[in-house]
PyMOL Python script that loads the backbone (N, CA, C, O; Angstrom):
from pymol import cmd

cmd.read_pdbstr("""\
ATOM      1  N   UNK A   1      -7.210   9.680 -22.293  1.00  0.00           N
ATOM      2  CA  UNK A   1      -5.965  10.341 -21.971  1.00  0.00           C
ATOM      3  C   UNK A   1      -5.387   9.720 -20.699  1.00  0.00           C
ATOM      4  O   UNK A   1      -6.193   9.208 -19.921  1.00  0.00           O
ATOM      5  N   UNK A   2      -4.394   9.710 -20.468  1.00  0.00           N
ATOM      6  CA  UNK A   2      -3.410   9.054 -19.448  1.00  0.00           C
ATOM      7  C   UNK A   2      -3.220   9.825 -18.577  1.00  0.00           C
ATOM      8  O   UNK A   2      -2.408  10.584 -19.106  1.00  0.00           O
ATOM      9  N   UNK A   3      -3.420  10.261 -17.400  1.00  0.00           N
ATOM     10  CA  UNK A   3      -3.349  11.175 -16.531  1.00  0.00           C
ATOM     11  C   UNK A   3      -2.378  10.735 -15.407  1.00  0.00           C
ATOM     12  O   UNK A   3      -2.211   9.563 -15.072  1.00  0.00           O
ATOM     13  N   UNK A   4      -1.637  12.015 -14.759  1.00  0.00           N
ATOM     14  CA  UNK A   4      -0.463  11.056 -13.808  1.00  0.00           C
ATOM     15  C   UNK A   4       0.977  10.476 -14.036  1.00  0.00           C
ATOM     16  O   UNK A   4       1.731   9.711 -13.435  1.00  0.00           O
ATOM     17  N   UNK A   5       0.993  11.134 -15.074  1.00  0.00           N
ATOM     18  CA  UNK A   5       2.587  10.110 -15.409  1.00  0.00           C
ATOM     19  C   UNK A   5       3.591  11.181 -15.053  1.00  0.00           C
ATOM     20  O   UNK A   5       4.686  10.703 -14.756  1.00  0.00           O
ATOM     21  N   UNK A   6       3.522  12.434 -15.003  1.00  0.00           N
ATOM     22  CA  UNK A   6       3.921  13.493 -14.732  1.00  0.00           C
ATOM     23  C   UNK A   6       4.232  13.177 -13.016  1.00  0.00           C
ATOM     24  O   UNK A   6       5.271  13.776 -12.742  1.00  0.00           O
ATOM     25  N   UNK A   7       3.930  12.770 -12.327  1.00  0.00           N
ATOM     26  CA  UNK A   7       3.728  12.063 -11.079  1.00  0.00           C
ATOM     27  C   UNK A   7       4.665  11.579 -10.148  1.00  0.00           C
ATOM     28  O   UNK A   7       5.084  11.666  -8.994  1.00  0.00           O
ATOM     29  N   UNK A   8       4.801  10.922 -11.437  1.00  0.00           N
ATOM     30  CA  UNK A   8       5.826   9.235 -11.015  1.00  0.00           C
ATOM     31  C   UNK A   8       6.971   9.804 -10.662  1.00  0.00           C
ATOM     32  O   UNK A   8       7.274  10.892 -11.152  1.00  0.00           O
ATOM     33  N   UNK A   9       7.804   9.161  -9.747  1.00  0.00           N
ATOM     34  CA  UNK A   9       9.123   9.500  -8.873  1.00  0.00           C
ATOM     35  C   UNK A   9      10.016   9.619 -10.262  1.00  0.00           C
ATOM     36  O   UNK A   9       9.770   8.935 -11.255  1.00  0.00           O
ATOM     37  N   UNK A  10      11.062  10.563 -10.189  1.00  0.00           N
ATOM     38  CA  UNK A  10      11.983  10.578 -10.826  1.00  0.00           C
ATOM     39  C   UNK A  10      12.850   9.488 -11.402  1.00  0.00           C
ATOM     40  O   UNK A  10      13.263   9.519 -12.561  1.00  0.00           O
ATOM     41  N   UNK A  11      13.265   7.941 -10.026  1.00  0.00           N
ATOM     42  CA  UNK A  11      13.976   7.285 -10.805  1.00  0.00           C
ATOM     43  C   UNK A  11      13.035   5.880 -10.822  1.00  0.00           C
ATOM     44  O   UNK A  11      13.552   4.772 -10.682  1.00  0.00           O
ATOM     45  N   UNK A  12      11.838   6.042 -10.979  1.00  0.00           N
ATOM     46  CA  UNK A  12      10.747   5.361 -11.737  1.00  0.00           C
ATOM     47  C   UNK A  12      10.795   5.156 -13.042  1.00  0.00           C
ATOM     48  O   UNK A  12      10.815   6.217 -13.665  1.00  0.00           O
ATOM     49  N   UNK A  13      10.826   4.023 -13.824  1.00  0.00           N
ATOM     50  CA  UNK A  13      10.524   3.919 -15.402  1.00  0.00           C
ATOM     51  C   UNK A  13       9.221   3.666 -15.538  1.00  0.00           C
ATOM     52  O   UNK A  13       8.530   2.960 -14.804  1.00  0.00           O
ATOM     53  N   UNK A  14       8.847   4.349 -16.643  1.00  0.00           N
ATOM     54  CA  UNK A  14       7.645   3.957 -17.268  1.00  0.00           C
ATOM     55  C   UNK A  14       7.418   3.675 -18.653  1.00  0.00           C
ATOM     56  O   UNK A  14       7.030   4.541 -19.436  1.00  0.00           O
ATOM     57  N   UNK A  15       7.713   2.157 -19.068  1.00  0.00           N
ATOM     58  CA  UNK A  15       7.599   2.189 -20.332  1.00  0.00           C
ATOM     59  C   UNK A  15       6.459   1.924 -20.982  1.00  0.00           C
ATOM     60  O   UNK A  15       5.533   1.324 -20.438  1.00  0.00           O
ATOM     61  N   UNK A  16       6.423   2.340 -22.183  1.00  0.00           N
ATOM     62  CA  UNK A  16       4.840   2.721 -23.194  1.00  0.00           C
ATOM     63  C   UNK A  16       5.139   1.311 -24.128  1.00  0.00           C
ATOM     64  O   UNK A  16       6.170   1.054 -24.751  1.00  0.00           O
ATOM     65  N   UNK A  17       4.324   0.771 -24.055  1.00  0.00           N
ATOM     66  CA  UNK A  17       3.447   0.084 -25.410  1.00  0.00           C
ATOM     67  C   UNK A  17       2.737   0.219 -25.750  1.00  0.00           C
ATOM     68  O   UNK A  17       2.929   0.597 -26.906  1.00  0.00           O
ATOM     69  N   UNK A  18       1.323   0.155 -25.421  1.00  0.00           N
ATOM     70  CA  UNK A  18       0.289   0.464 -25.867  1.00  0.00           C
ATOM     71  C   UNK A  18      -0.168   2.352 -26.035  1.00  0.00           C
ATOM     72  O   UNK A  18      -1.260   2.916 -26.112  1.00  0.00           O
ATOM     73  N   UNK A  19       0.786   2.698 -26.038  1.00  0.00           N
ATOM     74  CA  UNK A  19       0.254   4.964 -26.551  1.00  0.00           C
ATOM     75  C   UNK A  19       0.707   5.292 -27.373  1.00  0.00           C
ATOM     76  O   UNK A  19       1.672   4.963 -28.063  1.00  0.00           O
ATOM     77  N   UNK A  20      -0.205   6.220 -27.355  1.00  0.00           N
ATOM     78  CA  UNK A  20      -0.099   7.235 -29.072  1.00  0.00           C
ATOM     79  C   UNK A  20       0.047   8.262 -28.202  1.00  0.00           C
ATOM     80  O   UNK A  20      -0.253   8.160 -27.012  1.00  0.00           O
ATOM     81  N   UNK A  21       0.736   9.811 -28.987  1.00  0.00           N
ATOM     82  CA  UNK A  21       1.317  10.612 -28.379  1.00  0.00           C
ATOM     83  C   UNK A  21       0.530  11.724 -29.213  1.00  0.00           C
ATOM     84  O   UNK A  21       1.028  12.111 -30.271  1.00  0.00           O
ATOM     85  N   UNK A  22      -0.564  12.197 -28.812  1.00  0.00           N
ATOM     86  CA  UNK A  22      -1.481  13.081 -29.798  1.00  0.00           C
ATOM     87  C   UNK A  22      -1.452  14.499 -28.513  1.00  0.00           C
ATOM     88  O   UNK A  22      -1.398  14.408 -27.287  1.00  0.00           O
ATOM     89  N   UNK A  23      -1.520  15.871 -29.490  1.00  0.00           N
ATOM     90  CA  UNK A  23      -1.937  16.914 -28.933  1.00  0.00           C
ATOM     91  C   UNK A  23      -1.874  17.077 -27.458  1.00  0.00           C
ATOM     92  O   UNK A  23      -2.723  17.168 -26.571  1.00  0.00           O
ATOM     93  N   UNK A  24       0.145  17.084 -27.521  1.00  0.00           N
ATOM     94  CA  UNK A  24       0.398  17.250 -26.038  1.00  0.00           C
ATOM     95  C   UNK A  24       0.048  16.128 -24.734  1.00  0.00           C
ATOM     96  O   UNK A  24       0.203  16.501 -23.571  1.00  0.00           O
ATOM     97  N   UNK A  25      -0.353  14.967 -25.002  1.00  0.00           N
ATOM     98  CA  UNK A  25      -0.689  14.319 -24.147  1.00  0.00           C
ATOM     99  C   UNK A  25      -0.605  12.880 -24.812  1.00  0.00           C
ATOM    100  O   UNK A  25      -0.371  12.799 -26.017  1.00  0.00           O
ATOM    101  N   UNK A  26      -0.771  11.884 -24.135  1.00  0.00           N
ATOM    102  CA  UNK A  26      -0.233  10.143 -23.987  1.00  0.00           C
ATOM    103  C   UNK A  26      -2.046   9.557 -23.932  1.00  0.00           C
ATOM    104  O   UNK A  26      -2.855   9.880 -23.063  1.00  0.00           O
ATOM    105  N   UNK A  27      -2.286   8.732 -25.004  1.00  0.00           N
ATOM    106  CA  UNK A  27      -3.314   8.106 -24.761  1.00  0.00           C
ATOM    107  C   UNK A  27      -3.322   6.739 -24.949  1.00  0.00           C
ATOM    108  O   UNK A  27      -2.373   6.396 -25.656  1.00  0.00           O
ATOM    109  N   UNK A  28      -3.988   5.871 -24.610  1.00  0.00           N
ATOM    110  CA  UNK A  28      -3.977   4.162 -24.852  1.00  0.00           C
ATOM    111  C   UNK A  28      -4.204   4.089 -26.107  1.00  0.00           C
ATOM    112  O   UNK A  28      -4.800   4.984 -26.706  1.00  0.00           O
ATOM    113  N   UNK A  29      -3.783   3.071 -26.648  1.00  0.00           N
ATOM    114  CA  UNK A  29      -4.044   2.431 -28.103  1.00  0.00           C
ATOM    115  C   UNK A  29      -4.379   0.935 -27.644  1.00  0.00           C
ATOM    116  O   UNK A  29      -4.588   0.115 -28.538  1.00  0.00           O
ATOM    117  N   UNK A  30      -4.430   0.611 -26.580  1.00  0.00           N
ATOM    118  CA  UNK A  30      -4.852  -0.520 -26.326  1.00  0.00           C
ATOM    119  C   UNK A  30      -3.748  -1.505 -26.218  1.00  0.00           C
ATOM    120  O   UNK A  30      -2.542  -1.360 -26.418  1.00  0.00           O
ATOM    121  N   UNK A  31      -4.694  -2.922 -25.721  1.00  0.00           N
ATOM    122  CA  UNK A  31      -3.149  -3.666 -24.773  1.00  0.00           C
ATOM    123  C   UNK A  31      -3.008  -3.776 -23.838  1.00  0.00           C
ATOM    124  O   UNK A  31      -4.018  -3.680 -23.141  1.00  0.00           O
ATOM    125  N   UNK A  32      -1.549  -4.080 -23.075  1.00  0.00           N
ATOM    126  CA  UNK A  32      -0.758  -3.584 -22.469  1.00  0.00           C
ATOM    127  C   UNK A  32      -0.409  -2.125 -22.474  1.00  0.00           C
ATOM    128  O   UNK A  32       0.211  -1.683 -23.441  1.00  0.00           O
ATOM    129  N   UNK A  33      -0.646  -1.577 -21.788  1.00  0.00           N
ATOM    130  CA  UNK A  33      -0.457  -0.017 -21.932  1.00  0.00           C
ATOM    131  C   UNK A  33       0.529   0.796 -21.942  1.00  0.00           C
ATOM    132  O   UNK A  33       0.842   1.587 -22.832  1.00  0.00           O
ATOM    133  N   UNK A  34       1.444   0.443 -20.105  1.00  0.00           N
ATOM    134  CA  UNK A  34       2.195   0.629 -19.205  1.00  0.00           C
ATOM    135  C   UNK A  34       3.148  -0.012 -18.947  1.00  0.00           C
ATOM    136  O   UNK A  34       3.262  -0.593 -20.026  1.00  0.00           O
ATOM    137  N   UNK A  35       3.997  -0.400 -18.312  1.00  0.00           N
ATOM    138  CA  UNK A  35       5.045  -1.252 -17.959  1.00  0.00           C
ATOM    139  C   UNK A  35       5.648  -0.323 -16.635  1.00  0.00           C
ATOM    140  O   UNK A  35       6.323   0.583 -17.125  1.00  0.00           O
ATOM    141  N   UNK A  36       5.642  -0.248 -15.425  1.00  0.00           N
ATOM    142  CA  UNK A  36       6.436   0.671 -14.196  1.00  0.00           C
ATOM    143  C   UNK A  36       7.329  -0.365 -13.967  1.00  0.00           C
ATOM    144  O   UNK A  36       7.181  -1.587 -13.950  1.00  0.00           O
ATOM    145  N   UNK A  37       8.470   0.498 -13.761  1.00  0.00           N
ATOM    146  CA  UNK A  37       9.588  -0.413 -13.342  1.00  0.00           C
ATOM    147  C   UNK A  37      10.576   0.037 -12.415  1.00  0.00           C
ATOM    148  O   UNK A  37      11.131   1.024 -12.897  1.00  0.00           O
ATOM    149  N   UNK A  38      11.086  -0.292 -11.170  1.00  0.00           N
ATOM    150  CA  UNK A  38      12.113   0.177 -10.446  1.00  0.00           C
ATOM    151  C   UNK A  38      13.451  -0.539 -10.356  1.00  0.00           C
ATOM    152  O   UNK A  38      13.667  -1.526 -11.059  1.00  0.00           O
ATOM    153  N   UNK A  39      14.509   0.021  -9.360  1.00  0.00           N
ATOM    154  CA  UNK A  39      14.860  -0.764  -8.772  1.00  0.00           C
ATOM    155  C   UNK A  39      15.197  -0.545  -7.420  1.00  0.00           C
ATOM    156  O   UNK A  39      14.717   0.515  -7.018  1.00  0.00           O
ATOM    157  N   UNK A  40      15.970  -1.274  -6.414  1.00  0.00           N
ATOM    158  CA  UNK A  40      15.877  -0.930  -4.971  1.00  0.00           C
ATOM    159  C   UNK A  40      17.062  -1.920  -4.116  1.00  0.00           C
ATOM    160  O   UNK A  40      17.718  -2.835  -4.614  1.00  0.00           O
ATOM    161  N   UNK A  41      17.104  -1.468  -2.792  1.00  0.00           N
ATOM    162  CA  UNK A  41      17.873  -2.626  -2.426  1.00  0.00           C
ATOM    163  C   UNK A  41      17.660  -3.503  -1.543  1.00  0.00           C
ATOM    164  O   UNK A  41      18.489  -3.895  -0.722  1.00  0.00           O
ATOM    165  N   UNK A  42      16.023  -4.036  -1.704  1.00  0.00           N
ATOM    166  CA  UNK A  42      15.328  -5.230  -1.215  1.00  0.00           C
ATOM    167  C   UNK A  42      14.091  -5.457  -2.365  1.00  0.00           C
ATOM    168  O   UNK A  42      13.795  -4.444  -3.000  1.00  0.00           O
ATOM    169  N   UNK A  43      13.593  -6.290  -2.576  1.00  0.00           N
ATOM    170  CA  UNK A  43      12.809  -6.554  -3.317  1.00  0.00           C
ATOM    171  C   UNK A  43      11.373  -6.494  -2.612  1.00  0.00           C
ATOM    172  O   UNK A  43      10.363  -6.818  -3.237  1.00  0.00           O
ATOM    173  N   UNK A  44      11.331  -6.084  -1.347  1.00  0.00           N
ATOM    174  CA  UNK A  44       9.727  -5.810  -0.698  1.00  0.00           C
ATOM    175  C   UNK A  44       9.601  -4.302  -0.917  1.00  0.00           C
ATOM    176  O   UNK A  44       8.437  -3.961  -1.128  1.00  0.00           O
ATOM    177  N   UNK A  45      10.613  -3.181  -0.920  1.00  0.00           N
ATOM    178  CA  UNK A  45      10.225  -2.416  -0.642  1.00  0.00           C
ATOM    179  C   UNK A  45      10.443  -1.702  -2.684  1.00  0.00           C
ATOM    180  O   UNK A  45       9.909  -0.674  -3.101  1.00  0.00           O
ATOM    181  N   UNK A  46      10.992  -2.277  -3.192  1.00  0.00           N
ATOM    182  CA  UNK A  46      10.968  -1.868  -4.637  1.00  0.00           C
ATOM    183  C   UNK A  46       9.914  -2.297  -5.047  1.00  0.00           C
ATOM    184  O   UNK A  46       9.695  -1.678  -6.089  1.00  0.00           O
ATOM    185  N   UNK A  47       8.797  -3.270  -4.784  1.00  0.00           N
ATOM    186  CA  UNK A  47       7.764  -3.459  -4.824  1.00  0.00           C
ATOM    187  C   UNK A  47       6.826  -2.550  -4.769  1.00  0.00           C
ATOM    188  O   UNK A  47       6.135  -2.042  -5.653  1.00  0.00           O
ATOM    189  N   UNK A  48       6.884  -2.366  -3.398  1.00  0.00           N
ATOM    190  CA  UNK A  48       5.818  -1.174  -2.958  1.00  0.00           C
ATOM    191  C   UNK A  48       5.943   0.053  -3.415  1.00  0.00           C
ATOM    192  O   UNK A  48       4.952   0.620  -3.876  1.00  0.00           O
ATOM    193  N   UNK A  49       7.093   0.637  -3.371  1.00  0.00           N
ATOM    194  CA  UNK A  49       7.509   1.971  -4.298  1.00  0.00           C
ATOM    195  C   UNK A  49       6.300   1.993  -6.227  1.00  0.00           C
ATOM    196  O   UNK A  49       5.489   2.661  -6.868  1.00  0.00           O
ATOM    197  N   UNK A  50       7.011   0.842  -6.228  1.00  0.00           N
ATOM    198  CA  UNK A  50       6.086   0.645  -8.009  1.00  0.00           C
ATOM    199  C   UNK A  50       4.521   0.585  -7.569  1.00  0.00           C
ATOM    200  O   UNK A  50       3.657   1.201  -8.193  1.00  0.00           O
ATOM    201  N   UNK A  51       4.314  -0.020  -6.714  1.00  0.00           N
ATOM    202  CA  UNK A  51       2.848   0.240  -6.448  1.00  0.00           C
ATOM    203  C   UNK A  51       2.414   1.211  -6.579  1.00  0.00           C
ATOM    204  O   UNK A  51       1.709   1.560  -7.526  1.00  0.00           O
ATOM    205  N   UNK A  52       2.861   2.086  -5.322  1.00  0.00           N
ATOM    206  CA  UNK A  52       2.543   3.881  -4.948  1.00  0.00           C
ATOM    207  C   UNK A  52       2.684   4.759  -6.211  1.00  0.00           C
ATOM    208  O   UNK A  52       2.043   5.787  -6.431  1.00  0.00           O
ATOM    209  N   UNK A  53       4.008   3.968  -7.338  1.00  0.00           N
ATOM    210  CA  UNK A  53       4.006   5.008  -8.460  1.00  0.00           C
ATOM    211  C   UNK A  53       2.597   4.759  -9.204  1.00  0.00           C
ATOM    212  O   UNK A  53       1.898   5.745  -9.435  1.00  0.00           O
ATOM    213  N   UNK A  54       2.267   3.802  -9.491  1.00  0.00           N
ATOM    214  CA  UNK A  54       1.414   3.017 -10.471  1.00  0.00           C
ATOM    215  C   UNK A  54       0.125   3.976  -9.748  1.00  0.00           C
ATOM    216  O   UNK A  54      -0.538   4.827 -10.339  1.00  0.00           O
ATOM    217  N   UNK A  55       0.024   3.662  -8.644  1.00  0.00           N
ATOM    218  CA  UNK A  55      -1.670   4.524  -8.249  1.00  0.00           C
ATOM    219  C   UNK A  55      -1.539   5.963  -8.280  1.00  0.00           C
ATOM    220  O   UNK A  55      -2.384   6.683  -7.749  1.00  0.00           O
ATOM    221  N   UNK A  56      -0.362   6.492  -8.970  1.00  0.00           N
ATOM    222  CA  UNK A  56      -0.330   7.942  -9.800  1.00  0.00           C
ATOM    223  C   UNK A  56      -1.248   7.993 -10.670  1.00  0.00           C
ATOM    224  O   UNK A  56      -2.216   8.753 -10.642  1.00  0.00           O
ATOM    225  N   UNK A  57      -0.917   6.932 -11.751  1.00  0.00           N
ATOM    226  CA  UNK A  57      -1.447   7.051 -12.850  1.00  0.00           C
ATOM    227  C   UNK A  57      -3.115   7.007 -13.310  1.00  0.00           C
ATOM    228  O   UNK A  57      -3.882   6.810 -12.367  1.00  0.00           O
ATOM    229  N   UNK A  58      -3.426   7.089 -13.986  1.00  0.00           N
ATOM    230  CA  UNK A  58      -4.936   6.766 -14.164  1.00  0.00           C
ATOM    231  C   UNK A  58      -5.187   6.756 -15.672  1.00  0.00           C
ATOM    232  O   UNK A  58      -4.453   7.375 -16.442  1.00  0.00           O
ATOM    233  N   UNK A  59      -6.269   6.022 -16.088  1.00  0.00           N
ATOM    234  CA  UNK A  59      -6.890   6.274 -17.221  1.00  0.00           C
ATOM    235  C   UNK A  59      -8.050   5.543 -17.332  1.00  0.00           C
ATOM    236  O   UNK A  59      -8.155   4.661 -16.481  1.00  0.00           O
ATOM    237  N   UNK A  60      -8.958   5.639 -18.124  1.00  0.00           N
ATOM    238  CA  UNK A  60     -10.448   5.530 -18.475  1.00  0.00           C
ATOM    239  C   UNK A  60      -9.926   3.823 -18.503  1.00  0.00           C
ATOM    240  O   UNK A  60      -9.014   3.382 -19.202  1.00  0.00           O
ATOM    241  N   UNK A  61     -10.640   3.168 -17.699  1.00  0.00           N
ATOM    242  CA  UNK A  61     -10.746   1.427 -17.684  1.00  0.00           C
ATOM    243  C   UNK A  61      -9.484   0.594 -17.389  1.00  0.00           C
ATOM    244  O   UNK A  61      -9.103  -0.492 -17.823  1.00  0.00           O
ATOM    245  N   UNK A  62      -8.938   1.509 -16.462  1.00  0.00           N
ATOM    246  CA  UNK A  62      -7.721   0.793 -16.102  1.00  0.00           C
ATOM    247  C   UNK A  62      -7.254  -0.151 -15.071  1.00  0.00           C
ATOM    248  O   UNK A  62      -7.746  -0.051 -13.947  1.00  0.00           O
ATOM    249  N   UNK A  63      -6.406  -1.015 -15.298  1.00  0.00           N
ATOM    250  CA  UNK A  63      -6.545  -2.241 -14.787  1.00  0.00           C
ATOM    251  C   UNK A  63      -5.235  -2.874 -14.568  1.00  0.00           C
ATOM    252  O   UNK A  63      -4.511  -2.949 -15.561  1.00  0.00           O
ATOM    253  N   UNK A  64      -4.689  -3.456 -13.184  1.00  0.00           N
ATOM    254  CA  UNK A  64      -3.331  -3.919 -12.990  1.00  0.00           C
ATOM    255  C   UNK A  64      -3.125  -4.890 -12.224  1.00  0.00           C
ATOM    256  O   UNK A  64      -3.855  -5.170 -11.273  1.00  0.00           O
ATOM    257  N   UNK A  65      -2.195  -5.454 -12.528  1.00  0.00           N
ATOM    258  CA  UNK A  65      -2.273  -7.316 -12.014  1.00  0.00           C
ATOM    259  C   UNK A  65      -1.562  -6.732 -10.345  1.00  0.00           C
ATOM    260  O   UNK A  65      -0.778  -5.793 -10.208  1.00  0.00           O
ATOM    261  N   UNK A  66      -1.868  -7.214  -9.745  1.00  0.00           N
ATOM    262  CA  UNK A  66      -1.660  -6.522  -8.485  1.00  0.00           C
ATOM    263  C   UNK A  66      -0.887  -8.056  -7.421  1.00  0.00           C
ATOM    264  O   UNK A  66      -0.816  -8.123  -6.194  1.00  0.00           O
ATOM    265  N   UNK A  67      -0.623  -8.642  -8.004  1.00  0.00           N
ATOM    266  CA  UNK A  67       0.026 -10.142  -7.698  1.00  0.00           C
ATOM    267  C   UNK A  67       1.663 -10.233  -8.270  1.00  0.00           C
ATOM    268  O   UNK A  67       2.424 -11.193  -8.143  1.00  0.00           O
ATOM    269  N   UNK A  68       1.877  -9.206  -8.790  1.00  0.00           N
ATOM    270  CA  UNK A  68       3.205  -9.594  -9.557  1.00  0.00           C
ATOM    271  C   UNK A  68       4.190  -9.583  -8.302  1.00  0.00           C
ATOM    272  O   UNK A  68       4.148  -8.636  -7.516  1.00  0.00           O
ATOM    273  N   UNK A  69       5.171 -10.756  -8.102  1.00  0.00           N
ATOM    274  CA  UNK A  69       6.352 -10.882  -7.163  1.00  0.00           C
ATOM    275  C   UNK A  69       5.366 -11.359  -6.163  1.00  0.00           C
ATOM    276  O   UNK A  69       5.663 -10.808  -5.103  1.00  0.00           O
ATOM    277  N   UNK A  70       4.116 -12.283  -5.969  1.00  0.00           N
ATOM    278  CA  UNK A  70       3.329 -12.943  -5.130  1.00  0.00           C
ATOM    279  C   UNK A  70       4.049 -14.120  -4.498  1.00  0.00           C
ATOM    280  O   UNK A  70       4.122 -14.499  -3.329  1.00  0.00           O
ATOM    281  N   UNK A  71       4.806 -14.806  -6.190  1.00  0.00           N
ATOM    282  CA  UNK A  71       5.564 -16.088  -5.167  1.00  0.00           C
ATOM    283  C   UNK A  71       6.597 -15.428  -4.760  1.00  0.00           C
ATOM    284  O   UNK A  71       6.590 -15.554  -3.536  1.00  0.00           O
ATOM    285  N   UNK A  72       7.576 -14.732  -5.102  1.00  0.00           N
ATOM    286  CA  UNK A  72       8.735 -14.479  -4.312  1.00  0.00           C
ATOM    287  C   UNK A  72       8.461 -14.333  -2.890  1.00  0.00           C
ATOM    288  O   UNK A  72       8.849 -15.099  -2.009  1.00  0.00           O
ATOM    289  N   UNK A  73       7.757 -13.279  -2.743  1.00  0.00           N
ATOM    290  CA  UNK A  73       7.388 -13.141  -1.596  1.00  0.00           C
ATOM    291  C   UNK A  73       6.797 -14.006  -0.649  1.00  0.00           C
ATOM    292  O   UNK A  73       6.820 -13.730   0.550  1.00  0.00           O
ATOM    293  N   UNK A  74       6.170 -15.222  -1.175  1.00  0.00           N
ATOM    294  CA  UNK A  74       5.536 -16.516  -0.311  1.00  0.00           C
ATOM    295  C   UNK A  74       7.138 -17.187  -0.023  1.00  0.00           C
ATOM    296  O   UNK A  74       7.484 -17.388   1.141  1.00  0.00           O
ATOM    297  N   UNK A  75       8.136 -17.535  -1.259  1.00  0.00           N
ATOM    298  CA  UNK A  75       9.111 -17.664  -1.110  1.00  0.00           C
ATOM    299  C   UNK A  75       9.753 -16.989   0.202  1.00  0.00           C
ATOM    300  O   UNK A  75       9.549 -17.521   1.293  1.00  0.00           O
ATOM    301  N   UNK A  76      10.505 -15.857   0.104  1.00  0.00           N
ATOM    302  CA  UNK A  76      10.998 -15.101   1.297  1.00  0.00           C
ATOM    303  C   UNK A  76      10.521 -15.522   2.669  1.00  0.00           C
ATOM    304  O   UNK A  76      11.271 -15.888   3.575  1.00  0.00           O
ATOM    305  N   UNK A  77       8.878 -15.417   2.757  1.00  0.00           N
ATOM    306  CA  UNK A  77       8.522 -15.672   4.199  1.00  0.00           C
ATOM    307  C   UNK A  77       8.906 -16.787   4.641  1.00  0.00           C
ATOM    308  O   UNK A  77       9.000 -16.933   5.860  1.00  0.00           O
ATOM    309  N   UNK A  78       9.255 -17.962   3.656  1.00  0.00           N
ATOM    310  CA  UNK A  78       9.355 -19.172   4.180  1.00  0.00           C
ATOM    311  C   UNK A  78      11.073 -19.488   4.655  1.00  0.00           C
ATOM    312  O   UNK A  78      11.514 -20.574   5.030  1.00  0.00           O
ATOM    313  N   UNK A  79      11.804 -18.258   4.513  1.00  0.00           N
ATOM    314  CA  UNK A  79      13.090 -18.820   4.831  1.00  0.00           C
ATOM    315  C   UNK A  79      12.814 -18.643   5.982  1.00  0.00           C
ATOM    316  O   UNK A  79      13.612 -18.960   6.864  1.00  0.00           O
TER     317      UNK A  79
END
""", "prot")
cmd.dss("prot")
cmd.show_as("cartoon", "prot")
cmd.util.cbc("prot")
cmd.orient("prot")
């Protein structure tokens, strides 16, 4: 079961691929699970927002690329 999505900031997206929608509640079917998505008006701090939403969530063996927007951000520092 998917626990936490109830959580997530209001103008947070969370889109489903990988769930099945059984007996009141959201479970994995495997995959890609999740998809969090914002937006903002800098790209460091719409970042971090999706982070903080994402460590709402939880489920049995879960797992998240925690590098996404790595080069931008190597990018940015270098201007």
């Amino acid at each position: 079961m998917i626990k936490g999505l109830e959580a997530v900031d209001p103008d947070i997206f969370v889109f489903h691929g990988g769930t099945t929608f059984r007996d009141n509640h959201f479970f994995t079917s495997g995959g890609r699970v999740l998809n969090v998505v914002a937006s903002g008006v800098d790209f460091m701090t719409t970042r971090d927002r999706v982070y903080d939403n994402v460590q709402r969530i939880w489920f049995e063996n879960m797992h998240y690329r925690r590098d996404i927007g790595y080069r931008a951000i190597r990018y940015l520092a270098q201007e």
